[in-house]
TIVO-255788 format. One record per residue: chain; x, y, z of N, C-alpha, C, CB in turn. Coordinates in steps of 0.05 Angstrom, whole numbers. Glycine has a CB too. Layout:
# TIVO-255788
lumnu,n.c1,n.c2,n.c3,ca.c1,ca.c2,ca.c3,c.c1,c.c2,c.c3,cb.c1,cb.c2,cb.c3
A,X,Y,Z,X,Y,Z,X,Y,Z,X,Y,Z
...
***
This chain:
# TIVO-255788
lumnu,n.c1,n.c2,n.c3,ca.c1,ca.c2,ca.c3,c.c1,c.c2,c.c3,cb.c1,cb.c2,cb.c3
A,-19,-341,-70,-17,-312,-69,-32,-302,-44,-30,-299,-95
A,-19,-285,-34,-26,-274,-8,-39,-247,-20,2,-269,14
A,-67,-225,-3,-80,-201,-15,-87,-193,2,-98,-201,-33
A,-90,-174,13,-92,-159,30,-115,-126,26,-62,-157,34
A,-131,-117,31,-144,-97,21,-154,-72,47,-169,-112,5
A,-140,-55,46,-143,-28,67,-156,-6,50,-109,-14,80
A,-152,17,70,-165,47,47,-143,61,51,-196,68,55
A,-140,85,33,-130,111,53,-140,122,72,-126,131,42
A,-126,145,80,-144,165,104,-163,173,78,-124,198,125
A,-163,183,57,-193,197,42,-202,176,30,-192,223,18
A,-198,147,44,-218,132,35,-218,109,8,-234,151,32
A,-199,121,-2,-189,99,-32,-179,69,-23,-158,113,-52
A,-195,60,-42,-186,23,-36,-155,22,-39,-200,-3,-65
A,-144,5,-21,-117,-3,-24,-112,-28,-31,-103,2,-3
A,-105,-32,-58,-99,-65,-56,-66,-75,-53,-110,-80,-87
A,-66,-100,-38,-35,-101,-38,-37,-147,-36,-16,-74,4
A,-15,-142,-49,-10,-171,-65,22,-186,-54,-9,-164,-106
A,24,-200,-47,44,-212,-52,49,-237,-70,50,-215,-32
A,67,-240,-93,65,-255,-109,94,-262,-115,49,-246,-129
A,100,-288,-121,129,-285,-133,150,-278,-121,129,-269,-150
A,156,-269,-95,175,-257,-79,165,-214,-83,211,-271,-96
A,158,-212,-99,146,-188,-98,118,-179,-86,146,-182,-121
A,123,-144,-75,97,-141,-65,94,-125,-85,90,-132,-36
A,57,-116,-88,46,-107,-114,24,-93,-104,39,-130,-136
A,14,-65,-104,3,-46,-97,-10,-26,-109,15,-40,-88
A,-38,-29,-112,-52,-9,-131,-87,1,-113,-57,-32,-168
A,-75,25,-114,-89,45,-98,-111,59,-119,-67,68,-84
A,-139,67,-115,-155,61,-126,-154,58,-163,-169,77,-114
A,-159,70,-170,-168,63,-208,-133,74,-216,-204,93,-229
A,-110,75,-195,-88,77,-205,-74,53,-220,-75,85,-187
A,-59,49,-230,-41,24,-240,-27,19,-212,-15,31,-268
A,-21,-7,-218,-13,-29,-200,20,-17,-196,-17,-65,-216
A,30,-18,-180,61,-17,-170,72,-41,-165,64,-1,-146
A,96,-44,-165,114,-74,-155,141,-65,-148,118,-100,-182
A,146,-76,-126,170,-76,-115,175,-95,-87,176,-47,-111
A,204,-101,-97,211,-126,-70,204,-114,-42,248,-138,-67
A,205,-86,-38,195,-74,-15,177,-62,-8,203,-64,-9
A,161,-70,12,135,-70,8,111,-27,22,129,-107,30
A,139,-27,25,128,11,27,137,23,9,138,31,51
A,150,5,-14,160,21,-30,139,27,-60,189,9,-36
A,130,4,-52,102,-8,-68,75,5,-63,96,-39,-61
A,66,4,-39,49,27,-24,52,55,-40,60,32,8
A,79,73,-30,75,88,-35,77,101,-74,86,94,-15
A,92,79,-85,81,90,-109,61,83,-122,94,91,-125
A,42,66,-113,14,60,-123,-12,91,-107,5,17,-108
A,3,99,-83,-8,115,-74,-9,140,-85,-2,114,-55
A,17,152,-95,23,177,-111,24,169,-143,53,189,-102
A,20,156,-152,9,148,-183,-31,151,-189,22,109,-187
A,-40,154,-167,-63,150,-169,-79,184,-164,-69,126,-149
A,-82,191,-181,-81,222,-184,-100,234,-157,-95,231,-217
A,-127,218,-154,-142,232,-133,-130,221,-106,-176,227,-136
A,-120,221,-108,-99,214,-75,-88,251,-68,-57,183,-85
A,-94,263,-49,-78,282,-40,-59,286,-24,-87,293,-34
A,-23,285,-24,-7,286,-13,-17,289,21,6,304,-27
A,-27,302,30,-29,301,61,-63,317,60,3,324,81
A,-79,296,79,-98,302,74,-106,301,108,-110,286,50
A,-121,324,119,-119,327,145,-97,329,170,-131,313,147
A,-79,330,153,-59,329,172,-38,305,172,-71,331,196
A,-48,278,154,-43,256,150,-13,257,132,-68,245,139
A,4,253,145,31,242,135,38,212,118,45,240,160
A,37,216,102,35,186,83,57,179,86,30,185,51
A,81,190,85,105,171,92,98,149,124,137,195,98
A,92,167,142,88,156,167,57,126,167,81,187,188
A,42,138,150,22,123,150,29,98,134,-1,136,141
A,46,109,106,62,84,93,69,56,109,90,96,86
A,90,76,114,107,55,141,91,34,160,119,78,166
A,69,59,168,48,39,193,27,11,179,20,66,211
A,25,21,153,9,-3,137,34,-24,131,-7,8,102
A,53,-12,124,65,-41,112,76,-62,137,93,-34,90
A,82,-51,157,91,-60,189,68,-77,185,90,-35,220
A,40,-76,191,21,-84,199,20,-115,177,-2,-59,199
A,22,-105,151,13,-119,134,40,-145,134,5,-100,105
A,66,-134,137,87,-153,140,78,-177,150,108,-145,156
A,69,-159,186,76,-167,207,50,-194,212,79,-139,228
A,36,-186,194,12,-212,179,18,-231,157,-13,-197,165
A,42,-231,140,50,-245,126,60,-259,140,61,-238,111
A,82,-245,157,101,-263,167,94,-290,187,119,-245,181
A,65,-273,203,54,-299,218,40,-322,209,39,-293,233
A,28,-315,183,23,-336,160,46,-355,158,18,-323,132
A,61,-348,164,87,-369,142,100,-390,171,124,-339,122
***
């Protein structure tokens, strides 16, 4: 199993998993998300987790989505 651990911009732990062919994503004391795609997983562990605020400083979560899971791929993939 591959794990990986970031924050948000306000700071909440991000956990993210790859297991099984699935990625798996649970943003702080929220429940865990799963899906074969891995921003898709991000972002609903991100918006399931109630103290998360949609845009916080100006911070675009779709865009920031995107830029974590690029990053986090783009570290799997060199593992392999």
């Amino acid at each position: 199993m591959d794990e990986w651990t970031t924050y948000t911009p306000e700071g909440r732990p991000l956990l993210v998993r790859r297991r099984s062919g699935q990625w798996s994503a649970k943003c702080g004391e929220g429940p865990e998300a799963q899906s074969e795609w891995l921003d898709v997983a991000l972002a609903e562990a991100i918006h399931s987790d109630e103290d998360v605020v949609g845009h916080v400083h100006g911070i675009d979560y779709g865009k920031w989505t995107r830029t974590i899971a690029d990053a986090i791929e783009r570290d799997y993939t060199a593992d392999r």
